[in-house]
Structure formats: C-alpha cells, structure tokens
C-alpha positions in Angstrom: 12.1 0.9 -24.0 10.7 2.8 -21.7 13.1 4.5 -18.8 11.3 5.5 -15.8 10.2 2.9 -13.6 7.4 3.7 -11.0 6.8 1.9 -8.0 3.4 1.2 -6.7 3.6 1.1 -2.9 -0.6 0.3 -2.5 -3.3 -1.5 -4.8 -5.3 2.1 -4.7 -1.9 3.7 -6.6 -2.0 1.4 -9.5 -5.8 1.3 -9.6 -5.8 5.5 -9.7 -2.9 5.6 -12.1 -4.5 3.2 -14.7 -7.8 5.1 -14.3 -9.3 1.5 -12.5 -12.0 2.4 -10.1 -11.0 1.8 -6.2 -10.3 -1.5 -4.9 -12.7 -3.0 -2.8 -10.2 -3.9 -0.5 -7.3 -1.7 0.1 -4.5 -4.9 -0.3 -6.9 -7.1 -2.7 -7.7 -6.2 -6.2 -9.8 -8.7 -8.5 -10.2 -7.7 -12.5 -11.9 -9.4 -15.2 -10.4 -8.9 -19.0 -14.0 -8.2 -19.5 -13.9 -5.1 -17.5 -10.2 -4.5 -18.2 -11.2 -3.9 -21.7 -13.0 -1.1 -20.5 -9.7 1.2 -19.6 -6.7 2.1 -21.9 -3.4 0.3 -20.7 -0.8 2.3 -22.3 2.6 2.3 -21.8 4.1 1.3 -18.4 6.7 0.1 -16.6 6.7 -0.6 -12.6 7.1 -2.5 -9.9 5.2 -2.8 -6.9 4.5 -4.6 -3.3 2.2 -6.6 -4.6 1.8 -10.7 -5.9 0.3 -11.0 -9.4 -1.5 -13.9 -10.5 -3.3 -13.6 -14.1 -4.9 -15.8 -16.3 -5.2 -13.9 -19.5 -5.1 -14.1 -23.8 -4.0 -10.8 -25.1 -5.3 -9.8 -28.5 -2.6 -6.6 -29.3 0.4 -5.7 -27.4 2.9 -6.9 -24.9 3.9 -7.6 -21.2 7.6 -8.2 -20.6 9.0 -9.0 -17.0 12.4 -10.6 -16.9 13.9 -10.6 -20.5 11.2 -11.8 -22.3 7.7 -10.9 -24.0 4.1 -12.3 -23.2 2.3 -11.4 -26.5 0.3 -14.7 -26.6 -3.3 -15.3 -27.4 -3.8 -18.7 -26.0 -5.0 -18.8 -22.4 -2.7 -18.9 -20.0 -1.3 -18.1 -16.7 1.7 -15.6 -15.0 2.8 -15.1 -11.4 4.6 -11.8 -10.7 6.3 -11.3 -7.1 6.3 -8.2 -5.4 9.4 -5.8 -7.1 9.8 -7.2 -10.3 9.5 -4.9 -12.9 6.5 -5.3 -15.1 6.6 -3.8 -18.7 3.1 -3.3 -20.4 2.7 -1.5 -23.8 -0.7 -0.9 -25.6 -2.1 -4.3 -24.3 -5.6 -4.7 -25.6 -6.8 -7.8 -23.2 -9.0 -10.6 -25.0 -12.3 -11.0 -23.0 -11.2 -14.0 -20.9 -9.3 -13.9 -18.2 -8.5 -12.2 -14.6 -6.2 -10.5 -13.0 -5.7 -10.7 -8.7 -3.3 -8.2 -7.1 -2.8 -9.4 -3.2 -0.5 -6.7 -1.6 2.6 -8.7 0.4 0.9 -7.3 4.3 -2.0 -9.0 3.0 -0.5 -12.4 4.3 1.0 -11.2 7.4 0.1 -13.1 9.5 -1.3 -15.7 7.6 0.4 -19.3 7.1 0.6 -17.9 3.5 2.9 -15.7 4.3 6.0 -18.2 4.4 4.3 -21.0 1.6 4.3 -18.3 -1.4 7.8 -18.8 -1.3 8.1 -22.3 -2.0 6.5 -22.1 -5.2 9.4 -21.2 -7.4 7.5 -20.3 -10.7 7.5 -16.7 -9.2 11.6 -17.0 -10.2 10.2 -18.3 -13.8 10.3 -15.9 -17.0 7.1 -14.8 -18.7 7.7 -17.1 -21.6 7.5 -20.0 -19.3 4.0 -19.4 -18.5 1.3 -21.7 -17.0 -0.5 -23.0 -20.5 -4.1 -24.8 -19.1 -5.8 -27.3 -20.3 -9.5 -26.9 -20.5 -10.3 -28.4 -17.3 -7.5 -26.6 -15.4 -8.8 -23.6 -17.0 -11.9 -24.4 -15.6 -10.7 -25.6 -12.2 -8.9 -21.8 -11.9 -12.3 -19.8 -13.4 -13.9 -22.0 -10.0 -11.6 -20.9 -7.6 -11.3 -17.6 -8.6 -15.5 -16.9 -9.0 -15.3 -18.5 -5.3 -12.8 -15.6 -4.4 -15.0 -13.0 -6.1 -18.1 -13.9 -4.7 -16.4 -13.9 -1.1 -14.9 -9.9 -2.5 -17.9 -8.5 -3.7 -20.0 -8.9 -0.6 -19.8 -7.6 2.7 -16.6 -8.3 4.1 -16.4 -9.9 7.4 -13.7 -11.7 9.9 -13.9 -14.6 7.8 -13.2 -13.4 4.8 -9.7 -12.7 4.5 -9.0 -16.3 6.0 -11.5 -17.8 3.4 -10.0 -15.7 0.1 -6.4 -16.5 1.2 -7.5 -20.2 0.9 -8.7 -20.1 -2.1 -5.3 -18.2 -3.8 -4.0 -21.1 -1.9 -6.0 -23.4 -4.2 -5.2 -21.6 -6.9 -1.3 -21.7 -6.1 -1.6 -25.7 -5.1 -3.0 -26.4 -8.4 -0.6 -24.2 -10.3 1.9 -26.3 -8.9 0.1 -29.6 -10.1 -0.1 -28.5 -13.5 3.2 -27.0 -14.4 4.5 -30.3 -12.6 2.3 -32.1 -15.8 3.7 -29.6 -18.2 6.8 -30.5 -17.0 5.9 -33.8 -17.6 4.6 -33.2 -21.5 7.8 -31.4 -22.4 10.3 -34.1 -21.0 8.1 -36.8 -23.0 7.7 -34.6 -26.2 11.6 -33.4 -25.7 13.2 -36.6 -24.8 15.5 -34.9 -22.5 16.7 -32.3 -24.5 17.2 -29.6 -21.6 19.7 -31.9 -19.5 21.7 -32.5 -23.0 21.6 -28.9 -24.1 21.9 -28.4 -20.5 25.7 -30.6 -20.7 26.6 -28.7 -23.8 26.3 -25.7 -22.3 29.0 -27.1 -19.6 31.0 -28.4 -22.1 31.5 -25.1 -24.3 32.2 -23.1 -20.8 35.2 -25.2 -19.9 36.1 -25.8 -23.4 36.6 -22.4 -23.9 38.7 -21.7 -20.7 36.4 -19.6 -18.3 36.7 -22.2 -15.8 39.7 -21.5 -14.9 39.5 -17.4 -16.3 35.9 -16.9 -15.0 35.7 -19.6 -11.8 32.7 -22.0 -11.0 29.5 -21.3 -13.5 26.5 -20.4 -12.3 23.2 -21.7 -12.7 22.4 -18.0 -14.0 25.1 -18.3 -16.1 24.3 -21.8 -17.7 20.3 -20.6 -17.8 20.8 -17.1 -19.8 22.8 -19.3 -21.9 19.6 -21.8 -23.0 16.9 -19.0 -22.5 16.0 -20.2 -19.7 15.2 -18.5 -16.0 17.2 -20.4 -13.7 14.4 -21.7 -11.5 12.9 -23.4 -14.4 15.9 -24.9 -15.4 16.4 -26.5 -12.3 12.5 -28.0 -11.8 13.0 -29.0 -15.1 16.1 -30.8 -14.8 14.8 -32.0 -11.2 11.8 -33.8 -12.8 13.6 -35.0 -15.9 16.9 -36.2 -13.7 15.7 -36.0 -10.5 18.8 -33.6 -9.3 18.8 -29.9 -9.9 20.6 -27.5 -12.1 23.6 -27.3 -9.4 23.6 -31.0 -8.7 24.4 -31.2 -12.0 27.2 -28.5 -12.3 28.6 -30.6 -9.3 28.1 -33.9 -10.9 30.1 -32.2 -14.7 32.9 -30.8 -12.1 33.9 -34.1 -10.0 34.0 -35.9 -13.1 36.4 -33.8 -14.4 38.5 -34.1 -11.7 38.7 -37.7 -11.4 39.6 -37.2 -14.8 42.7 -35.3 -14.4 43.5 -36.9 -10.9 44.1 -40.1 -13.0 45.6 -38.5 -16.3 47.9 -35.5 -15.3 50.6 -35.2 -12.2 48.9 -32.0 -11.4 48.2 -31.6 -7.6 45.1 -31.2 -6.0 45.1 -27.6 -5.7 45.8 -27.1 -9.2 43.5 -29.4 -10.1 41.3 -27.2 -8.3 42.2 -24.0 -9.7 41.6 -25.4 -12.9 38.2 -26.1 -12.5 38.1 -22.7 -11.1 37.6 -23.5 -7.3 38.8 -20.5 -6.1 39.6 -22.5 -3.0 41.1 -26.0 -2.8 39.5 -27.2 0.6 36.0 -26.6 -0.8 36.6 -28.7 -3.7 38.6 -31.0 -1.4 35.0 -30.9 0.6 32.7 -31.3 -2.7 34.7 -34.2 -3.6 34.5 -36.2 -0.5 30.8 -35.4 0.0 30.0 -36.6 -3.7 32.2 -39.6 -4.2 33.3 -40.7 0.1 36.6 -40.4 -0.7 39.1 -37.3 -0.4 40.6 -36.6 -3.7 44.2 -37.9 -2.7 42.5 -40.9 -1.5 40.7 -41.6 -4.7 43.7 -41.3 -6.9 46.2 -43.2 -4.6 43.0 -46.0 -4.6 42.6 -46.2 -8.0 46.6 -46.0 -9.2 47.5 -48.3 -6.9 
C-alpha cells in the first residue's frame, strides 16, 4: 500500500497532478469516463476539500476508500466527502460513466451547504455502492447532462444556483434509490442484518468484553459484519424501524431485566456488568426505555 498521502486543497491541484486539463470552474470539475480514458491514473492516494460523486464501471484496477475495494464493472455509483482518503491504482475506466468534484466553499452560502450532511451514504464504504437500475441510470445521465450543459457555456449569476440544484437532484434521488436497494436486500435477505446484527451482540457479551471492554459501539458491532456503521444503521432502520444504537439499547435493558429478576446483584453492579461505566446513566436508559426506574421494575415485578 502506498504511504504518502497527498492532500488536494483546490480542483486545479488534482486536475494538474493527474495531467487533467484546467477546470472550467475553479471549485467544479465535471469528467466523462470517455475523456478520463484519455489520461493515465496511476497510483494515488489523497484526500482533498472536495465532494465526490461518480457514476462509473471500471474495466482494470481499483479504488479503495474506507477498508474496502471498488473493482466492479457494473455501473454504479460512489459519494466521497471532503478528507477521506481515496486509494486509486492503475484504474483503466470503462467508457460510461462521470465523475463531479464540487469543492466544500462551493456551497457556502448555499442551502446545500447544511443538507449534504443529512445524506449519510457519504459515511458508507465503497462496497456499499449505489447499484442503478436502468432507468435510475438514466435519470442520473439527465441530471448530470443538464449540469454539463449549464458548465460548458458561459457562466453567469445563475449558474451556480442552477448546477447546485441539479447535484441536489442527483443527491435526492440517490437517496430514493438506495432507500429501494435497501428495500431489495431486506426482501431478498429476510432480515439477515438485524439477526447477524444480534449475534454479533450476543458473542461480545458472551465473551466478557461488556464488562472488560464497556458499552459496544456501533463501530464496533459494524467492523464486526463488514459493514460501515452508517449503513448498518439505515439498514436496520428500514428493516426494524430503529437504528443500530436503538438496538444496542433494546439487547442491554433486556439483559438487565434479566438479571434484576434472577440474581441479588444491585443496580450498580448490574450496571457494571453490562459495562455502564456509570450507574445513573443506565439508571436513566432504563427509565427512558421501559418508564420505570430499575429498582422500581424489580420490586413491581417480585412483588
């Protein structure tokens, strides 16, 4: 793997490193695979102030961000957030696809600038990709050929508010069709995330890092299924309707109404072994989840 990691401050940096002619706009860059074929991607690894959004195939090579390899060549689509190390190595690009850069002042301003963050496959992994449909393939080659038309002419006052509503689109509808990928993988799974999901749970306390290690993480539980922790959660959230920590706090009360009712253990031992680190918070969790306080539920129920 490669060591050095440069950092791309500006589109024209990245554009004069890769041998790319000038952007036409210094914070917006818009590549075809077509004319990305044209220029030798080497080796590289860097991060950058810059959004990514790409709909590519790639014939030869591989891009890694996260822990994971894109080497695919079915059609698909990746979003990159500004300082996240990107990994490219002898990528020969098929001829469909395109790439837009947007540099992060780009949206200043702009009620963009606060929505990017509520789309959450930014957090995903590469191998949990945006894989189109035909017609959402064509939906995106719309939207972006709208954006490019709006690029390549003469730039006026409009334009940046017109192009930023069309990466909009493009975002909108990226969040529509994960939402039905989502949606093909729960019926095509029958749930499997949320039960490998428990298992995961079950082997950490089974093995004693609860009480060694503290309170898992949804991280923790996510490296564990080879999963980025984002997408674990929207999955679980579509599949169960509660996220990823929900769940962990779901797994922990029931484990303590458990033991409240089959040991003498006190509450702060209780506590500790569920590794709450501190016994009001769990005291807090508890009564949040179930309305009672965790004294009251056992004297209620023993009584």
């Amino acid at each position: 793997m490669m060591d050095r990691i440069t950092h791309y401050k500006t589109i024209s940096e990245l554009h004069q490193k890769s041998g790319f002619p000038p952007p036409e706009h210094p914070l917006l860059s818009l590549m075809t695979c077509r004319e990305l074929m044209t220029y030798s991607v080497g080796e590289a690894r860097f991060t950058s102030d810059f959004y990514m959004i790409a709909l590519k195939k790639i014939k030869s090579g591989y891009v890694l961000y996260g822990k994971t390899k894109y080497d695919h060549d079915n059609g698909s689509m990746v979003f990159v957030k500004p300082r996240q190390i990107i990994e490219v190595s002898n990528v020969q690009f098929a001829e469909k696809g395109f790439l837009i850069f947007f540099h992060e002042e780009y949206l200043s301003g702009h009620r963009l600038h606060d929505q990017i963050k509520k789309y959450g496959y930014f957090e995903y992994e590469i191998n949990e990709a945006l894989h189109l449909s035909p017609s959402e393939e064509k939906i995106m080659w719309d939207t972006y050929e709208k954006i490019r038309t709006e690029y390549d002419n003469n730039q006026d006052e409009f334009s940046r508010e017109i192009i930023l509503t069309h990466i909009d689109s493009i975002l909108t509808y990226s969040e529509r069709f994960y939402k039905r990928q989502f949606v093909n993988r729960s019926t095509n799974l029958s749930g499997t995330t949320i039960r490998k999901f428990h298992e995961a749970l079950n082997r950490y306390a089974a093995s004693g890092q609860l009480q060694n290690q503290g309170l898992p993480s949804v991280h923790q539980l996510a490296d564990e299924l080879s999963l980025s922790s984002r997408y674990l959660s929207d999955v679980l959230k579509l599949e169960t309707g509660k996220t990823a920590l929900e769940h962990i706090h779901i797994y922990l009360v029931d484990e303590a109404k458990n033991r409240l009712l089959s040991s003498d253990l006190n509450i702060a031992e209780i506590a500790y072994q569920l590794g709450f680190e501190n016994p009001p918070y769990f005291t807090r969790l508890f009564k949040k989840m179930v309305g009672l306080t965790p004294m009251q539920y056992k004297e209620q129920h023993l009584n």
